[in-house]
N, C-alpha and C positions, 0 to 999 in steps of 0.2 A: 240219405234223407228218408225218412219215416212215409208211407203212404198218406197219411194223413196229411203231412206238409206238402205234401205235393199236389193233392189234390186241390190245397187251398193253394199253391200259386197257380195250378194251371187255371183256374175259375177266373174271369174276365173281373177286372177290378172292380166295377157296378155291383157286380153281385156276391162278392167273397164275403161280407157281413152276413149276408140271410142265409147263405152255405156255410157260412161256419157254424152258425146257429144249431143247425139241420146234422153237420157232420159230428155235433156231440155227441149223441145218441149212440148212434154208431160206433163212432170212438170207446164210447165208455164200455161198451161189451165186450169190443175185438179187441182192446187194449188192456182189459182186468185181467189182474194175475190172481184174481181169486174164482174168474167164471170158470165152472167145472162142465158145465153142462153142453155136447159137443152138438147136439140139437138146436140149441142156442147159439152157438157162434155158426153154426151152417147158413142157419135162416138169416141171421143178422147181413151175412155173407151177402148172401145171395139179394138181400133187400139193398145193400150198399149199390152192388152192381146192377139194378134196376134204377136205382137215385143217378148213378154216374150214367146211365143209357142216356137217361131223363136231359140231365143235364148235355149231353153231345146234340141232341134229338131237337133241344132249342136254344143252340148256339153259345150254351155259357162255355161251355168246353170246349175243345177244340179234339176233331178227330184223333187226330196221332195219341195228343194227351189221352183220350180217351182208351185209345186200345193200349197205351203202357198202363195206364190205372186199373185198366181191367184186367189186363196179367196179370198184376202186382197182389190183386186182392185173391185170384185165383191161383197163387202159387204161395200165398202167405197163409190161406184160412180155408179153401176149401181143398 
């Protein structure tokens, strides 16, 4: 399953709308097969796993969930 998929089930159903919203962004740069630029996908990187802290920090996440999402983004992109 894609990280992105995952990160929207692990999100508590209340919130998976306004997170999805949020995880476009995101998406659309670490998922382009035209972004060239590796500056750009580090930082995008690195903002994601700041968003998913965010998220564990005030309970839309859930721990565990949290620390496989943040490998996943750290062994996929940085």
């Amino acid at each position: 399953m894609r990280t992105f998929d995952l990160i929207r089930d692990a999100v508590l159903p209340d919130f998976r709308d306004r997170v999805a919203e949020y995880l476009v962004q995101y998406e659309t740069v670490l998922m382009s097969e035209t972004t060239s630029d590796p500056e750009l996908t580090r930082a995008t990187a690195h903002q994601l796993r700041g968003y998913l802290r965010g998220l564990n920090t005030t309970r839309v996440l859930g721990m565990a969930d949290w620390e496989e999402l943040d490998r996943r983004v750290v062994n996929t992109w940085l």
